[in-house]
Structure formats: structure tokens, C-alpha cells
N, C-alpha and C positions, 0 to 999 in steps of 0.2 A: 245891709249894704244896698240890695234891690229894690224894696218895698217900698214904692210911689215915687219911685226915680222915673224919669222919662227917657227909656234907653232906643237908639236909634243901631238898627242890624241892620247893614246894607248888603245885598246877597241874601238876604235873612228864608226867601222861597228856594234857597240851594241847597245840596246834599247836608252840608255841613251847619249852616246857618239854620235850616228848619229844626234841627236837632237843640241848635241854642238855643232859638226862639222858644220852644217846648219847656226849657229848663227856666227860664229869665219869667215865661207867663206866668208857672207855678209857682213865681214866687211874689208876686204882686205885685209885680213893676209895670207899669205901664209902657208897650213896646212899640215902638213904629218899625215895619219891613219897609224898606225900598230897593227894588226890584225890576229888573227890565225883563224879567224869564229868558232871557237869552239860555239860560241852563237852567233856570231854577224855576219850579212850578206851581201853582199853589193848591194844588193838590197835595203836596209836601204838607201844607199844614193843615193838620186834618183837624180842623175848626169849619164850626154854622154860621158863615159869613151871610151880612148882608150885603150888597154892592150898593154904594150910591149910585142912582139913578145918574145915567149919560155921562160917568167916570170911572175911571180905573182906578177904583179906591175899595174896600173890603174891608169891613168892620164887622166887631164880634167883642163883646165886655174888654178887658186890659188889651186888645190888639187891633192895632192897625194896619193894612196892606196898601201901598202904594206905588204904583206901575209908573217906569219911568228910566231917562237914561242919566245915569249919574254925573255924565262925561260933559252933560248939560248946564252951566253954571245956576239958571232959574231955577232950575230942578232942583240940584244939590241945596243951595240956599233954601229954599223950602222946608225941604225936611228936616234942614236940620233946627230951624226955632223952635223954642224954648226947651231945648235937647239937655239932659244932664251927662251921659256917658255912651259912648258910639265905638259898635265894636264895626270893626271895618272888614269886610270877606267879598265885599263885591270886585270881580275880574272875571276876566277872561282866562279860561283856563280848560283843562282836559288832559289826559290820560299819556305818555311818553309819544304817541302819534300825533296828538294834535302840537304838543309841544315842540315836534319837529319840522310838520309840516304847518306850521301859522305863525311864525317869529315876528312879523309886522303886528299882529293883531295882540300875539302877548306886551309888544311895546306899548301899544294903547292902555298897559294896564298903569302906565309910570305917570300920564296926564291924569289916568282917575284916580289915584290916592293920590297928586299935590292937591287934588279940586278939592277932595273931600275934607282933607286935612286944613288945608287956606278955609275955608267958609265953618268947618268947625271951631278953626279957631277963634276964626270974627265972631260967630255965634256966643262962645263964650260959653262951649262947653267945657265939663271939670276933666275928663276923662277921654282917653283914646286908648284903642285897643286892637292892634292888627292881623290879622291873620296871615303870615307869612310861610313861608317853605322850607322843608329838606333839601329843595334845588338852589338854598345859597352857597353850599357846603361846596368848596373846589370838588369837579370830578376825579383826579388825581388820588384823593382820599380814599378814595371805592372802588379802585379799579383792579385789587383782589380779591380771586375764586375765593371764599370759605373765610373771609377775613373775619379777625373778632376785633377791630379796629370801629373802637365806641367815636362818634362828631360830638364835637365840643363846640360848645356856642365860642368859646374863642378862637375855633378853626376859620373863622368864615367875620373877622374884625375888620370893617375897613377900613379902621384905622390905625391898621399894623401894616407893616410891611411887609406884602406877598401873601397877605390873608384872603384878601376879596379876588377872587377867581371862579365865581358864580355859574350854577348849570343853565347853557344859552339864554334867550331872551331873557323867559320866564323868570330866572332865576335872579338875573342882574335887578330885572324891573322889583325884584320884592327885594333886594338888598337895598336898594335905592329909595323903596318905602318905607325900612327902616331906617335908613341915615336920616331920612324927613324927621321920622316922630323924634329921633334923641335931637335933633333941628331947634323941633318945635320948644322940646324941652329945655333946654338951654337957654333959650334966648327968650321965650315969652312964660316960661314956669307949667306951661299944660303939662298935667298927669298923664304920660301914654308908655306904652308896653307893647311887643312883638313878641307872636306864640308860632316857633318854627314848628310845623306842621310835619308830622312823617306819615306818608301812606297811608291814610285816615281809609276805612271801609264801612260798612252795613246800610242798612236797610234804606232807599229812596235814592240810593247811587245808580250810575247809569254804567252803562256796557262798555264807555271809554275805559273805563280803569280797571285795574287784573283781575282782582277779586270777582268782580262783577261777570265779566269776561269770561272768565272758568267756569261759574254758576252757572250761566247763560248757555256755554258749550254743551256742559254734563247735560242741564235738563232738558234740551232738545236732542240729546245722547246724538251727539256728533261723533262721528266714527269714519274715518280717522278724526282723532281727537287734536284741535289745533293746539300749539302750548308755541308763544312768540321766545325765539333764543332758543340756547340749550335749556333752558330751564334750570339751568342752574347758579342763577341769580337771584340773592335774596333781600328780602326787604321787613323789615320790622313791622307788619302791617299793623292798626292799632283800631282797634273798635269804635266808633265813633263819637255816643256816647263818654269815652273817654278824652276826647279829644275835648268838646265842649265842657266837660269839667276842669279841662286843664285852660280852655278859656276866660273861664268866669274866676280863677283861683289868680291868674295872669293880671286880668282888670284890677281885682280888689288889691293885689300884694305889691304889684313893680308899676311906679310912678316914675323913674328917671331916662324912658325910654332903651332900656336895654331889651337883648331878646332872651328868649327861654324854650328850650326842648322841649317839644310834647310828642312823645311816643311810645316805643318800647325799647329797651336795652337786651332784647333776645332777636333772631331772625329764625326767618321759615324761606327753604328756595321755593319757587314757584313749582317745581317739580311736588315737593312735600306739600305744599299747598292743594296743587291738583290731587293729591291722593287723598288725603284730607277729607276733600267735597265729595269723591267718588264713594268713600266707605261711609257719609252721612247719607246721601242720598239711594245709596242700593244698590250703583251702579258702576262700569268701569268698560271703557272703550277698549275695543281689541288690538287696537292700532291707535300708536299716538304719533304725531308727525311734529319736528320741530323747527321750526322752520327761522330758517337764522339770518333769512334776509330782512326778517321782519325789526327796528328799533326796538330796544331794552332799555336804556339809561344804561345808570350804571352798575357794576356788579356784584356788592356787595352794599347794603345801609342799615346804620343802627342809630338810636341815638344815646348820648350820655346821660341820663338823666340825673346828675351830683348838683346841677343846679336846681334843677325843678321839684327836688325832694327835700331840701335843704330849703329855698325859699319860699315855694309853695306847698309843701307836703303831697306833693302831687306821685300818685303812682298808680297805674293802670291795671283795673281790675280785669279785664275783660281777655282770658286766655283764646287763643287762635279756632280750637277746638268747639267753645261756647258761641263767639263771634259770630265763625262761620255756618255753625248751625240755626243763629236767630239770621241771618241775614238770607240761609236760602229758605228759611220757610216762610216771612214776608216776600223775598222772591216767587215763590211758588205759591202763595195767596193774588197778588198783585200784577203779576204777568203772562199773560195769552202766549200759549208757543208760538204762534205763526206772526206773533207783534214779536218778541225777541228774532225770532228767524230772520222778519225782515231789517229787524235792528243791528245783525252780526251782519247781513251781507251790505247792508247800507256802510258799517263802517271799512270792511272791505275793499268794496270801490272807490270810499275816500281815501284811503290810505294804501 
């Protein structure tokens, strides 16, 4: 399916996207990243880059790295010639605080998937491939303590009636990048697919998002120990690793632009979570504070996986337990206490 295709990752230096580019290199396809590093870094992709001389460009045998703003129409058209299949992850995005405090900026994410989509198609690529959200799922659906209420990719249809009720900006703009790809496919025959993302974590993730967040707390042993809400909100978290296989399984199998879960169908509350990290690492605050003025989302998320089992054979290896253990020991390999210290108070201030 891979092997000497020309596949175009845009976001591909981001949490998530470096993780696919890792999967997609090993398998001999030849890859181009384009990347503005707004979030994503290219330390993420731990390759012996060369840089061209007086250009933001990064080479190294099957990979390519290209810096740039996708929202730019030159830009976009560039990368994408002579492109065979283009998974799409680049946006603006962050953690339930930046989601509530940047709504202008998550709307910017609705110009850059028509751009990328428009000039992919002129290109005359075979394949498209989205990376979309849990934030399409009405909030309604999750606004029970302890729920065992599985999201179905038909919860979240826009083209049912009282289905599309999407969580704020961020949410709507990734709904509205799926109605593009089934668009595309309809009326011009492109191959393209959407992979609703649930609370994706591990290793090269930043302190915006919870997982991260509780690492960060425990191993600078903050005391009192912060924990945003009651903590008693839970979320399907899903190893990331898993998540990129359930992208590359998305590309090869669903051509008609529909979407597909990628997650888990169990939950952990943030509370159980925090305990979790404390019994791996050795340690455990005396005082925990909860502090409830802080934004959650919402209260309960799982996702269905009857589709993603059935058409992709997709099921997520990576239990919470193992997860969270690989993720705080490249934590703890790759971050300076007093560089996280400054990165919890920095986000503090912003939020």
C-alpha cells in the first residue's frame, strides 16, 4: 500500500503526525512533512537531517521536511505536486483551555482544510485522509457522571436531523472538514476518509493536554497537587501509537469519505488517572486541590468502536497502565524540571 507512494503529512513535526511519519518511513514510502512548527517541532522527528542551505527544508533518505504556512495558497500547491496520498493533521489546536480561550483561531482551522483539500484535488491526488475529533460528538451526549454511553459515528451525522451539534469552534470546524472530504467524494470520485480522534496521549505531547499535565505536576511533585474539575471526569485516553495505526488502516480501507472512531471503548476519570502516575513514579502528594473554576469539557467520553473493528480490524493495544508508563519515562528522559516548572506556570498565566 506504502511502498514508493509519495505520501504528503501536513502537521506531520506534531505530536501525533511525528508518530505517523515514524510508521509511513518504515515502510518505504517516500514522505514529505509540511509544517509551520506553530505546535510541532522537528525534534519530534528524531532523524540526521540535512538542511538545505538558506531554506527551511530538512532531508534525510525517504523524508522530507518542509516549513511553511499551509493557509498560504503557494505554499499548499507546492507540496502537494506529484503527491500520491495526503493524510491531513495540520491545525490549530490544544488542550480543553486553549479550546476555550482561542475560538477565532480554531476557526482558522476551516480555511486550512478547504485549501488543502481544493489544491489536493487539482493535484490529482488518489487519496485523502483526515484527522478529525471527539469534539464532533454533541456535548449533550457526555454530560453524565459515570456514563457507559459508547459515541457512534452516527451520533454526530450532518446529515440527520439534530445530529451535528458539535463541541464549540474546534469541533464544528472538524465537522465541516468532513462534510468537505464526502464533498470531494461525491462529485469529483477522490478516495478520502476521516479518523475521529479520542484523547490521543504519549511520548513528544506537550503540557496542554491532561495526561501530559499530571506527568508534569507529579514529577516536579507539586504539593498541593493541581487536578482541573472534580476529577471526576473521564476520558477514553488512547496511546498514540494506536491512534496512527488506526490512521494508516482509515487511508487503506474507507474511500467514500465517511468517518471512523479511533479510540478506546473503556474510560479512566482523571482522578484514577492521577493515581495511576503517582503509584508508577513513587510518589504521591499530601494535598490535592481541585480546583473547579478551571474548564473540563465534558463529563464523561468513550468511543464505539463496532465500526472500526468491523471495517478496519482496528483495536487498541496499548492498556492505560503500559501507556502511561512509556510516556512518563521519555518524560523523564527528555524534560528538565525547571523547563516543565516554567511550562506549567507559563500555561497558568495564559489561562
Amino acid at each position: 500500500m506504502w511502498r514508493s507512494k509519495k505520501i504528503l503529512v501536513t502537521g506531520g513535526a506534531s505530536f501525533i503526525g511525528s508518530h505517523l511519519v515514524d510508521k509511513l518511513a518504515s515502510t518505504g514510502a517516500e514522505v514529505l512533512v509540511a509544517d509551520d512548527f506553530s505546535s510541532g517541532k522537528l525534534e519530534n522527528l528524531e532523524y540526521n537531517f540535512e538542511r538545505k542551505s538558506g531554506k527551511a527544508i530538512w532531508v534525510t533518505d525517504n523524508l522530507t521536511v518542509i516549513q511553511g504556512d499551509l493557509k498560504e495558497r503557494k505554499f499548499t500547491r507546492l507540496v502537494l505536486q506529484d503527491i500520491d496520498i495526503v493524510f491531513h493533521l495540520a491545525a490549530l489546536h490544544g488542550g480543553r483551555g486553549y479550546i476555550h480561550t482561542h475560538p477565532a483561531d480554531c476557526c482558522t482551522n476551516m480555511l486550512l482544510d478547504q485549501l488543502v483539500f481544493e489544491e489536493a484535488y487539482r493535484a490529482g491526488v488518489d487519496r485523502i485522509c483526515f484527522a478529525s475529533s471527539a469534539c464532533v460528538y454533541p456535548s449533550y451526549l457526555q454530560e453524565e457522571t459515570g456514563s457507559s454511553y459508547l459515541l457512534k459515528e452516527a451520533d454526530a451525522d450532518p446529515f440527520v436531523r439534530d445530529k451535528a451539534f458539535a463541541d464549540l469552534e474546534y469541533g464544528w470546524a472538524k465537522l465541516m472538514g468532513e462534510m468537505a472530504l464526502r464533498a470531494y467524494h461525491r462529485q469529483y470520485g477522490v478516495k478520502t476518509s476521516s479518523v475521529r480522534i479520542f484523547t490521543a496521549y504519549g511520548p513528544r505531547e506537550n503540557e496542554t493536554h491532561a495526561v501530559i499535565a499530571l506527568i508534569a505536576k507529579a514529577l516536579i511533585k507539586m504539593d498541593p497537587y493541581e487536578i482541573w474539575g472534580s476529577g471526576e471526569q473521564d476520558r477514553n485516553f488512547t496511546y498514540v501509537e494506536d491512534i496512527a495505526d488506526a490512521l494508516l488502516l482509515t487511508c487503506q480501507k474507507i474511500e467514500d469519505g465517511s468517518a471512523v472512531n479511533a479510540g478506546r471503548d473503556d474510560r479512566i476519570t482523571i482522578n484514577d488517572a492521577a493515581e495511576q502516575i503517582f503509584k508508577i513514579i513513587g510518589w504521591r502528594p499530601k494535598r490535592i486541590h481541585r480546583d473547579l473554576s478551571k474548564p473540563v469539557g465534558v463529563v464523561s467520553r468513550a468511543a464505539d468502536l463496532t465500526k472500526a473493528r468491523k471495517l478496519l480490524g482496528f483495536e487498541p493495544n496499548v492498556s492505560y497502565l503500559e501507556g502511561f508508563t512509556r510516556t512518563i519515562q521519555w518524560y523523564e528522559t527528555n524534560k528538565d524540571k525547571e523547563e516543565v516548572k516554567r511550562n506549567l506556570r507559563r500555561l497558568l498565566i495564559e489561562r
